[in-house]
N, C-alpha and C positions, 0 to 999 in steps of 0.2 A: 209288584210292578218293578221293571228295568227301565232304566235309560241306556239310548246306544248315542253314542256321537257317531256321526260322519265327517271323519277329517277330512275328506275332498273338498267337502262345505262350508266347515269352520273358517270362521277367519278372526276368531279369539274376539269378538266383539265384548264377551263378556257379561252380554246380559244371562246369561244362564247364571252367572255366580252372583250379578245381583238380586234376582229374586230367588235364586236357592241355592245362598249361600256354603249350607249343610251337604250340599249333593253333589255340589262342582266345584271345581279349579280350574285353570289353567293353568299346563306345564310348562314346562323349561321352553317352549318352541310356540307358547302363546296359543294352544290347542287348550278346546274343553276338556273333562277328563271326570267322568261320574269317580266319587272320590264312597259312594256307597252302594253294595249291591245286595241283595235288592234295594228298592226303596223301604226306608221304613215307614208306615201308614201314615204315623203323624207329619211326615215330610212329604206324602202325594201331592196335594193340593201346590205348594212351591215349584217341587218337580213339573210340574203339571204346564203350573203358569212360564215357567223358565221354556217347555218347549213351544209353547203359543206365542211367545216373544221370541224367540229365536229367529234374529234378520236373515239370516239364509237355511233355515228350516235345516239345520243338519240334526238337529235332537229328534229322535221317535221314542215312542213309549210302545215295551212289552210287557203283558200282560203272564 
């Protein structure tokens, strides 16, 4: 599994890096930033929940 951001949609809320803390950041410009590619297995489930929280749905998941 991937995650993609969409920066047109971010707006560094942040909740992506608190429930998956391992997978995200935010950079220098307050954008999300998958900091792991792929996902590793035992980290889906975070990833997962990081995009179903996500206030302006910029996270999707590739399979």
């Amino acid at each position: 599994m991937r995650v993609v951001v969409d920066r047109d949609r971010c707006e560094g809320n942040a909740m992506c890096v608190k429930y998956a803390p391992e997978v995200f950041e935010l950079d220098d410009d307050d954008y999300a930033v998958a900091i792991v590619d792929p996902v590793p297995v035992e980290l889906e489930a975070q990833a997962e929940k990081a995009v179903a929280e996500c206030p302006r749905a910029a996270l999707s998941r590739e399979d």
